[in-house]
N, C-alpha and C positions, 0 to 999 in steps of 0.2 A: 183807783180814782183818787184824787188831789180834792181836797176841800180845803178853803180857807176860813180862819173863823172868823168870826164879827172884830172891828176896828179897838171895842171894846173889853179885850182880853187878856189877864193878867195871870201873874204867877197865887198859885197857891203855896207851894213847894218843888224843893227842886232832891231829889233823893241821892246818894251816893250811887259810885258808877258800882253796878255787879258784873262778875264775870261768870259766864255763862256755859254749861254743857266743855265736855273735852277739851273744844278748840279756846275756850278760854273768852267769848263771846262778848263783848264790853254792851250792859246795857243800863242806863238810868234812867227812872222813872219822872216824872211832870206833871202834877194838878195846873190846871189851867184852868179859868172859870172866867164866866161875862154873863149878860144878862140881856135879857129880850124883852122886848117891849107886844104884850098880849093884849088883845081886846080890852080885856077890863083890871088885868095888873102884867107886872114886870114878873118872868119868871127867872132865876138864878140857874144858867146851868154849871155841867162840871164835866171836865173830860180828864181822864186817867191814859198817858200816856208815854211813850218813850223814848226816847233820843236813843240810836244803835250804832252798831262798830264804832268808829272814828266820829259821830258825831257825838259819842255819849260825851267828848270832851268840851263839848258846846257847854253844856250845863255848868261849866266852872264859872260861865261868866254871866249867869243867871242870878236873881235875888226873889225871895218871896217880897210880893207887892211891885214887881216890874209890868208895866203896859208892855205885851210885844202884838208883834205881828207873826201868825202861827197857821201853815198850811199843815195839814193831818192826811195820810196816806190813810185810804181805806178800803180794805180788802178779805178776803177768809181763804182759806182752802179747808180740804176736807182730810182727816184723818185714816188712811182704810185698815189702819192695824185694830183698831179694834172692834168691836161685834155687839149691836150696830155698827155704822161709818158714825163716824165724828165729825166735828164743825167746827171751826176756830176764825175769830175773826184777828186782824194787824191793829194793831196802836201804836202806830208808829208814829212819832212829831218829824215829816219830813221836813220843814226850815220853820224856822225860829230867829224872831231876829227883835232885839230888845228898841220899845218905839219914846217909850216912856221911864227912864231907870229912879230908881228910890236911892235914897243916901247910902244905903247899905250895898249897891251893887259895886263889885271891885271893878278899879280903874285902873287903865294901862298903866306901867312907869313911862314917866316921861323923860327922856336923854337927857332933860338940863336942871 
């Protein structure tokens, strides 16, 4: 399932790509945080997340304190190798797309 977050969503951090198990796995991690408006205050949330394969290169052009625009895959499967079964859920940042950039985000070069 596809969730997209509130309008109001920014970076917290953007972490170095890891490489991942045998196949060598590219994944970088994503604090993203925004805030909700409750009955009687604002609560802060925070999601811990990850850009994978080919997009962990996304994050190069990320900055903490950037507004984006951020859908979140969300999903689990179940573990059966071990005794219990296991649960695992995805944190995946399936797009990401900068709405609001801070002076510190890197800009293209420009041809001229």
């Amino acid at each position: 399932m596809l969730v997209k977050l509130p309008q109001n969503t920014k970076i917290v951090s953007v972490g170095e790509t890891q490489l991942k198990g045998a196949s060598n796995f590219q994944v970088r991690e994503v604090v993203l945080t925004w805030e909700e408006q409750g009955p009687n205050q604002t609560f802060v949330q925070y999601y811990k997340g990850e850009l994978t394969g080919d997009r962990a290169a996304e994050g190069d052009a990320l900055s903490e304190g950037d507004y984006v625009e951020a859908t979140i895959k969300v999903g689990g499967k179940i573990w059966e190798g071990s005794d219990p079964n296991g649960y695992f859920n995805s944190k995946e940042i399936f797009k990401i797309t900068i709405t609001h950039p801070t002076e510190d985000t890197p800009k293209e070069d420009l041809p001229f």
